[in-house]
N, C-alpha and C positions, 0 to 999 in steps of 0.2 A: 595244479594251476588255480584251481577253485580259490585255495586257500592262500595264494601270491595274489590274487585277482581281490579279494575279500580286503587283505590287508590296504589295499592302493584307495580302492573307494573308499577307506575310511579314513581316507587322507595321512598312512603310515608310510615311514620310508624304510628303507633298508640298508644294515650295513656295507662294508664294501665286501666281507668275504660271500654275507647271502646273493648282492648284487653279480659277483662272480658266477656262481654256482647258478642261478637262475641262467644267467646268460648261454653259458656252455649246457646245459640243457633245452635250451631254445636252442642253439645252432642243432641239437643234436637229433633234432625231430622228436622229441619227450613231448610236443603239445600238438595240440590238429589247428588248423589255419586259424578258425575262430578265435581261440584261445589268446594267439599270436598276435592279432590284430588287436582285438582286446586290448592286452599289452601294452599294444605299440602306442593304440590309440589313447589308453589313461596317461601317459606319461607326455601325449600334446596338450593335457590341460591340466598339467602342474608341473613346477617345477624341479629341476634332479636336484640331487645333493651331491656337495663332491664326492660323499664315501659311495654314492652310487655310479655317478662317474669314473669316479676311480675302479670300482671292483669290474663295471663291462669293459673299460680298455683294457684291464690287465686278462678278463676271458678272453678277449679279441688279439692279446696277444700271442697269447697261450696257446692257441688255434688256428695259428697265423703259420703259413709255409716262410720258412726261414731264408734266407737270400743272403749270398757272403758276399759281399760289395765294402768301398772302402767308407766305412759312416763317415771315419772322422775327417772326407774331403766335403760332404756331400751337404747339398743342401734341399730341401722340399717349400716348394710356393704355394698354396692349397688353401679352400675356403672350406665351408663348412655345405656350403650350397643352405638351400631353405629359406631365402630370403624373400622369395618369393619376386623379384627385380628384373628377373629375363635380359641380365646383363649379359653383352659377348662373353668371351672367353679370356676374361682379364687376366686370369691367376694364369691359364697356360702360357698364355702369349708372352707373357713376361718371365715365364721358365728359361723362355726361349730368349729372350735377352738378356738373362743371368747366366745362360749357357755360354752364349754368342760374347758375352764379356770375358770368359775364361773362366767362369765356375763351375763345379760337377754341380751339377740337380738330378736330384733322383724324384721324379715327378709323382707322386701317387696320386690316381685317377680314376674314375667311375663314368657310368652314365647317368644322363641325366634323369631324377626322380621329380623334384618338382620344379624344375623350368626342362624348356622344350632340348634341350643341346649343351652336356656336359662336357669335360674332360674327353675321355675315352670316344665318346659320340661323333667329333669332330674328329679326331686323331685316325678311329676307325674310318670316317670316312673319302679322307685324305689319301688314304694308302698302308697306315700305321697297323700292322700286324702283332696282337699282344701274344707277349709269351712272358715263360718266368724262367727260361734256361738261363743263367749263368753266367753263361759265357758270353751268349750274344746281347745280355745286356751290358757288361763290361766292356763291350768290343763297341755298342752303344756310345758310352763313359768317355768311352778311349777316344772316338773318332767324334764326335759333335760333342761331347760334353754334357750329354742328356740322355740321359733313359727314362722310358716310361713305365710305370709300373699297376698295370691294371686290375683293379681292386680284387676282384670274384678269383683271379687265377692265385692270388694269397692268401684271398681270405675262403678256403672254399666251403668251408661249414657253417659259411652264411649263406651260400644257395639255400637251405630252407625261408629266406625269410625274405629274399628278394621278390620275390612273386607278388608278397602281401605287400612290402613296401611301394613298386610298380603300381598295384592297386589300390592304394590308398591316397597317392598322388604327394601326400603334403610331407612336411618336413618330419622325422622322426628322431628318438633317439640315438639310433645310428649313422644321421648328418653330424650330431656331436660326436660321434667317434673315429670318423672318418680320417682326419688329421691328424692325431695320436697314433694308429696304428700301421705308418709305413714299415713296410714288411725289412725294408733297407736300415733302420734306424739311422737315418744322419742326423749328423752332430747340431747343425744349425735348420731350423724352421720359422718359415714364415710363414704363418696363418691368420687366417679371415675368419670371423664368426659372425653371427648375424644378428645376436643379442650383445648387449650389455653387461647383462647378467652371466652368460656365458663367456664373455673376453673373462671376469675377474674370477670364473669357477678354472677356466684355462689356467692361468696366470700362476693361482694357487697350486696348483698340480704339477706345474713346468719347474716352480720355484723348488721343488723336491728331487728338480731331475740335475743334470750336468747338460743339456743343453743350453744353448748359445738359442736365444728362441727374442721373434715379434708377434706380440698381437694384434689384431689388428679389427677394427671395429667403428666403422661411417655410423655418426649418430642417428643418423636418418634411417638404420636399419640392414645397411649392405654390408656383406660380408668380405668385404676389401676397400681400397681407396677408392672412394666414387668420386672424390674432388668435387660433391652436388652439397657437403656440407664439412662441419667439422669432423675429424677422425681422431679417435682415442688409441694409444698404442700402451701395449704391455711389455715391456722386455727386463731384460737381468739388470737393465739398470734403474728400474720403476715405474713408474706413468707417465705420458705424457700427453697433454692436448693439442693437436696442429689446426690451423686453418690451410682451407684451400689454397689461399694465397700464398704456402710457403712453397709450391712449384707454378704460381701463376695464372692459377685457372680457377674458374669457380661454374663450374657446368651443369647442365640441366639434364634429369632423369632420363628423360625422352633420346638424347645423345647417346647417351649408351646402350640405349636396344638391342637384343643380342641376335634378331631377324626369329620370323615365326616358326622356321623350320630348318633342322642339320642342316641343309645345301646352302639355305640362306648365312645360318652363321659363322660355315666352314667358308665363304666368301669373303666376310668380315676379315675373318681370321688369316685369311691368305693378304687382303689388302693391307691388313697392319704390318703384317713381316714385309710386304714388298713397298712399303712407304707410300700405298696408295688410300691409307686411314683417313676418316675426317682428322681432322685437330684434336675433337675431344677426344677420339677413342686413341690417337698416341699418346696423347698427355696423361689418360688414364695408365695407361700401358706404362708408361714411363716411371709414372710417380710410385705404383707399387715397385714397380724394377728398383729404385732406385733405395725406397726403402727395404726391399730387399737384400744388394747388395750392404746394404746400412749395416743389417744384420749380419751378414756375413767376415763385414771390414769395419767391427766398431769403432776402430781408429782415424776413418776416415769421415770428414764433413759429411750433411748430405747432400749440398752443393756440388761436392767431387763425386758422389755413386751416381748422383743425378747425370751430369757430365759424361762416368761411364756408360750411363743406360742410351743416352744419345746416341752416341759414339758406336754401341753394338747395334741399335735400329736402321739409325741412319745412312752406315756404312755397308749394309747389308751382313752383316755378322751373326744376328739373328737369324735371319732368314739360311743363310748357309748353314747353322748349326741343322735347323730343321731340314732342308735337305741330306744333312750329312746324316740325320738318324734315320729317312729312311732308308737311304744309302747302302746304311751298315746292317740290315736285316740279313737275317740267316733264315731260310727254310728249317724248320725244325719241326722234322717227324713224328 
């Protein structure tokens, strides 16, 4: 590590097969925490390279418990987290209105590292029990249209590194990996990242794949639609810039609050499925929903997914889905 540590300080990058091979020795307990942290911490004051990016998704693949689910229905909603915004729980909420529309989402989720209440955080504290059996998450699939898929129980050779990232608090190079490596592989994804720089390092890498994919990136810094300013999108069909006004709203930071602690934001989160949201936090809710489904149904307006996403919050569809996945939990020994 000495000598991987040496090279970084002196501001060198690495290919994507060294990038690989470092990584899967970092999962593998090959360095002591320091070492780790070191690591993690050189790569928050410089930028990756794609061939580095590429080589840790393809270690985090490679390391990943495998899951037979049907990709090519499935879709994933997912930010990168690290924005540092202490936004609610946009990217889930709107799983659950991609669900509630009739789409499979294979939701992949974590806790939260640097804001107060992630993914997995809220879901655990809801009632949501994670597993990675099989069946009962097809049975998931089958009955709400949603499975959740919580990160540590696929990825489990990243329990060495979890501890150090917990204690570090802030974003690391593993919030960029995060959304590349659903254990499900579906065909369509829609993701948030919290740079610039990282939508167009995304974009390049996705352009390589056969997915059906959105990027998605608030220039203000959030890693989803904030509607608080303009949002830049990447998809297979090239770039594009929107303004807030193209769903109606143009909202303030402070609106989206995600509350200071789980109970508070699992609150949030029940109020949006039960239509008892402020304005902004549906509209937020909505407009990723909508460019979601976008991504899903590139043939449709976004007028018409927009329309869908109403249609599934409104009518309570959402919320049913979410009931329906606790619903369909299996005890599993």
């Amino acid at each position: 590590m000495k000598k991987i540590l040496t090279h970084l300080f002196e501001g060198q990058t690495f290919s994507k097969a060294e990038s690989k091979e470092i990584l899967i020795d970092l999962a593998s307990g090959a360095y002591n925490t320091s070492q780790m942290a070191s690591f993690m911490t050189a790569y928050c004051m410089r930028s990756i390279t794609v061939d580095e990016l590429e080589g840790f998704r393809d270690a985090m693949l490679e390391l990943c418990l495998p899951i037979d689910l049907p990709s090519e229905e499935l879709i994933d909603l997912v930010g990168t987290g690290g924005d540092g915004k202490d936004t609610f729980n946009i990217s889930t909420l709107s799983s659950f209105v991609v669900a509630g529309a009739g789409y499979k989402v294979s939701k992949h989720g974590n806790y939260g590292v640097s804001s107060a209440c992630g993914s997995s955080n809220v879901m655990e504290y809801l009632g949501y029990r994670f597993t990675n059996n099989a069946d009962s998450l097809k049975r998931s699939l089958n009955e709400a249209n949603i499975c959740f898929l919580h990160a540590p129980l696929f990825h489990p050779a990243m329990k060495t590194v979890a501890p150090i990232r917990k204690e570090l608090g802030v974003k690391t190079f593993f919030n960029m990996l995060g959304p590349m490596v659903n254990p499900a592989a579906p065909k369509y994804q829609f993701l948030g990242v919290f740079s610039l720089e990282l939508a167009r390092l995304y974009a390049y890498l996705y352009q390589k794949t056969e997915k059906q994919y959105m990027i998605i990136h608030t220039l203000t810094g959030y890693d989803e639609i904030s509607l608080t300013a303009p949002f830049k999108v990447f998809s297979n069909d090239g770039e594009a810039l929107y303004d807030p006004s193209l769903f109606g709203a143009a909202l303030k930071p402070e609106a989206l609050f995600g509350g200071g602690t789980i109970a508070e934001s699992a609150e949030i989160f029940t109020n949006v499925l039960s239509n008892k949201g402020t304005e902004a936090q549906e509209k937020a809710v909505l407009a990723n929903s909508a460019m979601a489904i976008k991504c899903r149904e590139r043939n449709k307006s976004i007028d018409d997914c927009y329309a869908i996403a109403v249609e599934s919050l409104t009518a309570g569809k959402a919320l049913n889905s979410f009931k329906k996945l606790l619903e369909s939990q299996t005890i599993i020994a």
